[in-house]
C-alpha positions as CSV (number, residue, x, y, z in Angstrom):
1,X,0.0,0.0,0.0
2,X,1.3,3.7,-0.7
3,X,1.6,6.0,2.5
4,X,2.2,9.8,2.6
5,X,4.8,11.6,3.8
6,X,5.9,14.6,5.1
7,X,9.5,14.6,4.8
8,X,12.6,17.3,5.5
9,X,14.9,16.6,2.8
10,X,17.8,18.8,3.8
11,X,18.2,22.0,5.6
12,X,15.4,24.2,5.3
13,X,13.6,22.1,2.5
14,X,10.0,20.6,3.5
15,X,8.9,18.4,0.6
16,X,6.0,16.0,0.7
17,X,6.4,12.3,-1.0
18,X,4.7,8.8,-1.2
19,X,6.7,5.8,-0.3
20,X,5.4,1.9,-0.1
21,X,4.2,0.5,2.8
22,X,4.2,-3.6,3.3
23,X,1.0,-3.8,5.1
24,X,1.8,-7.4,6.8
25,X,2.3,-7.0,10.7
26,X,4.5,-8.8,13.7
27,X,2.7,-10.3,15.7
28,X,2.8,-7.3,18.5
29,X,1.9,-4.8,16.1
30,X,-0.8,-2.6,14.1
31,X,-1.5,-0.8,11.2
32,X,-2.7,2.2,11.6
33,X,-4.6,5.6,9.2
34,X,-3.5,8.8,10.7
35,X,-6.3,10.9,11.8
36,X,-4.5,14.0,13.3
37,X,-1.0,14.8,14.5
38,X,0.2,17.7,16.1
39,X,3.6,20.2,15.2
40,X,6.3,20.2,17.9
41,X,6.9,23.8,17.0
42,X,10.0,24.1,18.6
43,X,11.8,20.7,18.3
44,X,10.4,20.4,14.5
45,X,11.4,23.9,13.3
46,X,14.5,23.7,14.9
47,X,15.5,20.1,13.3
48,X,14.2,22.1,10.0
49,X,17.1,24.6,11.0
50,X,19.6,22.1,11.1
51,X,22.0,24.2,13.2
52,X,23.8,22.0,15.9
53,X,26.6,22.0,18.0
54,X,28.8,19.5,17.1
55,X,28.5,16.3,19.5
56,X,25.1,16.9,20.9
57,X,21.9,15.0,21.3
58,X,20.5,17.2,18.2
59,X,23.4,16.5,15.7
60,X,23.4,12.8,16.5
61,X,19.3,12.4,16.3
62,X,18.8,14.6,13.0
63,X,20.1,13.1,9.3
64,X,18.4,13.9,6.6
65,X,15.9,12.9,4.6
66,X,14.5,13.3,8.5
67,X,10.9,12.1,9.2
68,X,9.3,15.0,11.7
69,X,6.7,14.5,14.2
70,X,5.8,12.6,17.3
71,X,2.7,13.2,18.2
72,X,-0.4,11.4,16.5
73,X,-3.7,10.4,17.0
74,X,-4.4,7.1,14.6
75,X,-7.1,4.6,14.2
76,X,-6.3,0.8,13.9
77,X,-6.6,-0.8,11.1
78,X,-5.6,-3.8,11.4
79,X,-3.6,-5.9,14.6
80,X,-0.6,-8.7,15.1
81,X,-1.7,-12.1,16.6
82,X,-0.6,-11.4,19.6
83,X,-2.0,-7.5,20.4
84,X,-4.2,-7.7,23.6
85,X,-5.8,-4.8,24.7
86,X,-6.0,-2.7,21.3
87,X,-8.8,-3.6,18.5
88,X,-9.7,-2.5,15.0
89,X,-11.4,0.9,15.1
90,X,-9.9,1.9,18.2
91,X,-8.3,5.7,18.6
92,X,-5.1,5.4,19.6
93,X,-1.6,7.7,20.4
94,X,1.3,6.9,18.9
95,X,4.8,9.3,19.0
96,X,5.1,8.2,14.9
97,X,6.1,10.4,12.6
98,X,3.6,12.5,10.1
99,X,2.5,10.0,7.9
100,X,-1.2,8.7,6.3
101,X,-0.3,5.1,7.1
102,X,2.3,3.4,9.1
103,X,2.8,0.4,11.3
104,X,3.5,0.7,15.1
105,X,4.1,-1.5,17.9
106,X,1.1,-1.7,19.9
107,X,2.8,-2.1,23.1
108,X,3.6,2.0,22.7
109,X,0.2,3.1,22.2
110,X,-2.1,5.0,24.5
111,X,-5.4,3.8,23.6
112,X,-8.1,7.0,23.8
113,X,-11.4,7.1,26.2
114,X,-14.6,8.1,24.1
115,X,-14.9,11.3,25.8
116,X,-11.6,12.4,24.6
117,X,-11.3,14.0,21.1
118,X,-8.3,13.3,18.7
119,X,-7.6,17.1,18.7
120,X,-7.2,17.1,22.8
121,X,-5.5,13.5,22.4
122,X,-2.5,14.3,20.4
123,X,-1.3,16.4,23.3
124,X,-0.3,12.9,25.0
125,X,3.4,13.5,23.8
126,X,3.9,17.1,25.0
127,X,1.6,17.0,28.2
128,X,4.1,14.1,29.6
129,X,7.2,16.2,28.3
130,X,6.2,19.5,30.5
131,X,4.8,17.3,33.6
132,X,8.3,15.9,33.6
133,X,9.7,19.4,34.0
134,X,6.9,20.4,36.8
135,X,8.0,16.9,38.2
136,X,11.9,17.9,38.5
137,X,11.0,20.8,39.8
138,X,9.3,19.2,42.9
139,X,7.7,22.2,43.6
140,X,5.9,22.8,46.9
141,X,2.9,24.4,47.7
142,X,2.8,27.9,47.9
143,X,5.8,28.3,45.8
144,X,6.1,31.5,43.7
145,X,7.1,30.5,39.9
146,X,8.2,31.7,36.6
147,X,7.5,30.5,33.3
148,X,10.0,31.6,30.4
149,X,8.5,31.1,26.9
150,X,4.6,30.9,26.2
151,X,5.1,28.6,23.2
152,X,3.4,25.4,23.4
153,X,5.1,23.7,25.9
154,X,5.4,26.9,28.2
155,X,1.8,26.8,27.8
156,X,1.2,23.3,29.0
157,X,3.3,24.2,31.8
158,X,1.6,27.1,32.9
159,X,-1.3,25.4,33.2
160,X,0.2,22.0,35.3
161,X,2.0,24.2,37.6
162,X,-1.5,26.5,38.6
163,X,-3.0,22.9,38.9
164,X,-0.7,22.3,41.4
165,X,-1.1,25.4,44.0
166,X,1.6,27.1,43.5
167,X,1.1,31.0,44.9
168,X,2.0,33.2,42.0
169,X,2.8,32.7,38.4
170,X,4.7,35.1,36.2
171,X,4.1,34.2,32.9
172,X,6.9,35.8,30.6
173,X,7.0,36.5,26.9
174,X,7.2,39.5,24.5
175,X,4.6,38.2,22.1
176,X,1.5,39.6,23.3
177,X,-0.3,36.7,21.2
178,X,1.0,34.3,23.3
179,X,0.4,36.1,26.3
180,X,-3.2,36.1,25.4
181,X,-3.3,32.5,25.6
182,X,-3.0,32.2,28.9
183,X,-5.9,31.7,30.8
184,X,-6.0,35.5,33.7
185,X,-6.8,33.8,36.8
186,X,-5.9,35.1,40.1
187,X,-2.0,34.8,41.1
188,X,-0.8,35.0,37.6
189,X,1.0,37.8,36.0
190,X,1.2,38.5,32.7
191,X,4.5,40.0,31.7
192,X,5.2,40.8,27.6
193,X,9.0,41.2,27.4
194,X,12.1,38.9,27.5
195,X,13.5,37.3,30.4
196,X,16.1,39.9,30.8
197,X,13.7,42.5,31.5
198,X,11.5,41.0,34.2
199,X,13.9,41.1,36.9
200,X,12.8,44.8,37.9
201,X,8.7,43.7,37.7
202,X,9.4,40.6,39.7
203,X,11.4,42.0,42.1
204,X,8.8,44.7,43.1
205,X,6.0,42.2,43.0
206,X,7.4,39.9,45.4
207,X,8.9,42.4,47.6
208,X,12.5,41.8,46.6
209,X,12.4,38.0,47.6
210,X,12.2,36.7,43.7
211,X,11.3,33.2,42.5
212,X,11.5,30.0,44.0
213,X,11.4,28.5,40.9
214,X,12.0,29.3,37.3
215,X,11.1,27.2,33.5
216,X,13.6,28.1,30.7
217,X,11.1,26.9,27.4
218,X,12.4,29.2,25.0
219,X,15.3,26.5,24.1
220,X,17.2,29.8,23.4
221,X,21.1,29.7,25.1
222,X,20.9,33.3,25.8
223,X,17.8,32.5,28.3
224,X,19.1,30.5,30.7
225,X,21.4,33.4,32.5
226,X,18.5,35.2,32.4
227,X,16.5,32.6,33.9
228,X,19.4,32.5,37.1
229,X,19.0,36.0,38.1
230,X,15.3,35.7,38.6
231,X,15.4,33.1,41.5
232,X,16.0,33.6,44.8
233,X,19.4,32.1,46.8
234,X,18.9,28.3,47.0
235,X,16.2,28.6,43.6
236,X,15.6,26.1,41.0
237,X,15.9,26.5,37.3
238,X,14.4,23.9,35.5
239,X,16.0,23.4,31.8
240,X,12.9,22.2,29.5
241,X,14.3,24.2,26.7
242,X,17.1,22.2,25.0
243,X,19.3,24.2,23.2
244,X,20.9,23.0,19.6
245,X,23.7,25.5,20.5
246,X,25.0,25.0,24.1
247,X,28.3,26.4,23.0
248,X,26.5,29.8,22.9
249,X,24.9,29.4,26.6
250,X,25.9,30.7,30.0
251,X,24.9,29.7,33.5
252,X,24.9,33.9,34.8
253,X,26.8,35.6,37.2
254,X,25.4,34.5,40.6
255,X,24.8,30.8,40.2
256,X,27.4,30.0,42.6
257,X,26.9,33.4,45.1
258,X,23.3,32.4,45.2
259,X,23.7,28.7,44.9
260,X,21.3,28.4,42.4
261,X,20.4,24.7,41.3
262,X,20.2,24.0,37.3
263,X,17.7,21.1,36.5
264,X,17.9,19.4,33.2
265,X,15.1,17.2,32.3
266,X,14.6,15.2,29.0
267,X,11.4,13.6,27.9
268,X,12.0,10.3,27.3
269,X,13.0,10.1,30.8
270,X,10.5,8.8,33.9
271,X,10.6,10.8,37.5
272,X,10.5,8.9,40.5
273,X,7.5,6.0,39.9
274,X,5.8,7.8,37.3
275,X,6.0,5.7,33.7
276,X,4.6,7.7,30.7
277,X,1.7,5.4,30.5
278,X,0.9,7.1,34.2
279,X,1.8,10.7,33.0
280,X,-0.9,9.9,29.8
281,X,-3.1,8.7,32.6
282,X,-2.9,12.0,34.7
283,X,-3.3,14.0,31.5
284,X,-6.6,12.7,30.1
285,X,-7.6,12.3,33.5
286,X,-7.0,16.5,33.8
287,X,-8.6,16.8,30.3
288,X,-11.9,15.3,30.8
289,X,-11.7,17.1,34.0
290,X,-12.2,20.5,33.1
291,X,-9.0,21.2,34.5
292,X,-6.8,21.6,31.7
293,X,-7.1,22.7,28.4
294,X,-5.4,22.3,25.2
295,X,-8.2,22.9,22.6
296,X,-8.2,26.8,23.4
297,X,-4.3,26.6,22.5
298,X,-5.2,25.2,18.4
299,X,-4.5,27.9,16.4
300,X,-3.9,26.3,13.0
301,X,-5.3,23.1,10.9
302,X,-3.7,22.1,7.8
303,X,-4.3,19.5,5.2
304,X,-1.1,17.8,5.1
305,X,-1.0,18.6,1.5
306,X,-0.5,21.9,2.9
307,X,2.8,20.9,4.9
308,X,5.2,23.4,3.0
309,X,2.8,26.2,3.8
310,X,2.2,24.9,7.2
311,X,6.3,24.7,8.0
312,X,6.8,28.2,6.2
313,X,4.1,29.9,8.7
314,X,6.0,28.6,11.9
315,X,9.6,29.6,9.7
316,X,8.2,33.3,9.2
317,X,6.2,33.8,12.4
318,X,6.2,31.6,14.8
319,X,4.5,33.6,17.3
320,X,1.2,33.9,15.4
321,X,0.6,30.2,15.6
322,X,0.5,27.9,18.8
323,X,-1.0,24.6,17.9
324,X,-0.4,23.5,14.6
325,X,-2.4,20.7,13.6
326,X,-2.7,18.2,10.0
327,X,-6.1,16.8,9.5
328,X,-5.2,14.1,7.7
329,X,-8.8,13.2,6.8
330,X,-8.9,15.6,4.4
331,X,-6.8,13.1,2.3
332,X,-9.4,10.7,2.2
333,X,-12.2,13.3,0.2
């Protein structure tokens, strides 16, 4: 059967292709028909970039032709003899790659309750990426907490750490679009300008004490010295942004003075008893809730036929688009 792809075939080239796909499973997996997938904004555009240090995690992971995306929502077609748990029809997550058809181990999917949508369901990936960084943080009630970068994993955070009591929230970003994405509720501040400018506002907000805790998500290497002078002696800085270019980044003047701790977190990790199947748990759990939301954060839908135009948007102005979506429905008119 032919599957399509989207596919970066070098630097700064999105191009769209169909390859062959042998539809006969193993025995543990499925074959699945892509439904909806979701953009890693930052990750993707920044593997689209294809500027790397030398010797990092990015320069070893991306070769091109490279296959973007990890985040989709995919009925089953068909399963393996062995596949327990999983049947034809179901909705299920998958981190796979955009594609119309592919086959997966069924072992790795997060099957979908009915009262979930496959818009709020291809979240799964990023809302167990950011509840790793709240994790790390081990935040404690009452805590007083910054947020560096709005994009779509600042947002996610935002919203985890007000679900977990903390006492005030300074959201900060200089793109007033993203700003506007947050949802105003008491004990959070709003603040549209770069990292290196909130000291003064933070400082006369909290009455000179400053953060316990602060989330670098910009991925930027100029952030996370900003990020050190915003907490207070003995604060936390949680690294969820992971720079292509650590060559370029410094830890700030008063890391040691203040003895600030630098916390790195990566998302294939698990924190301390809690597996990703868990984290998934937790987050549909929160969806169906009412107590987060990620539909408010959709800002784009694309047929994936569309991918080049799609990819050029988040290139050109990546603050004017949040969540990124490809219906891949549309290819079936």
């Amino acid at each position: 059967m032919d599957t399509f792809k989207i596919v970066f075939t070098e630097k700064e080239k999105v191009e769209t292709r169909t390859e062959s796909l042998d539809p006969a499973l193993g025995p543990t997996q499925m074959l699945c028909a892509a439904r909806c997938s979701l953009i890693s904004t930052g990750t993707e555009l920044q593997c689209l970039r294809g500027v790397f240090d030398p010797g990092t995690n990015w320069s070893d992971w991306v070769k091109y032709p490279f296959y973007p995306g990890y985040s989709m929502v995919a009925e089953v077609l068909d399963i393996g003899a062995e596949v327990k748990g999983i049947r034809k029809g179901d909705r299920v997550f998958v981190e796979n790659a955009h594609a119309q058809y592919f086959k997966a181990e069924a072992s790795r999917a997060c099957l979908l309750p009915k009262d979930v949508s496959v818009e709020q369901g291809v979240w799964i990936n990023l809302s167990k990426t950011t509840q790793l960084g709240v994790r790390r943080a081990e935040l404690q009630l009452g805590e007083t907490v910054g947020v560096i970068g709005l994009g779509i994993l600042g947002q996610l955070v935002t919203q985890y750490v007000y679900n977990f009591g903390v006492k005030e929230l300074f959201a900060i970003d200089p793109a007033e679009s993203r700003l506007k994405l947050v949802h105003e509720r008491p004990g959070i501040h709003l603040l549209a300008m770069d990292a290196g400018q909130a000291h003064e506002p933070i400082k006369q907000t909290t009455g000179g004490k400053m953060l316990d805790v602060v989330f670098d998500v910009t991925g930027h290497p100029i952030a996370l010295a900003q990020a050190t002078r915003l907490v207070k002696p003995l604060g936390r800085v949680v690294l969820l942004g992971d720079t292509a270019t650590p060559s370029r980044q410094e830890m700030g003047r008063n890391v040691v003075s203040n003895s600030v701790s630098i916390l790195g977190i990566h998302g294939r990790m698990e924190y301390k008893g809690w597996s990703h199947s868990d984290m998934a748990a937790l987050f549909l759990s929160y969806i169906t809730q009412g107590r987060m939301n990620v539909s408010s954060l959709i800002t784009h839908r694309f047929s994936p036929l569309e991918a080049v135009e799609a990819y050029g948007l988040l290139a050109n102005n990546r603050s004017s688009a949040m969540g990124v979506l490809f219906d891949w429905t549309k290819l079936e008119g």
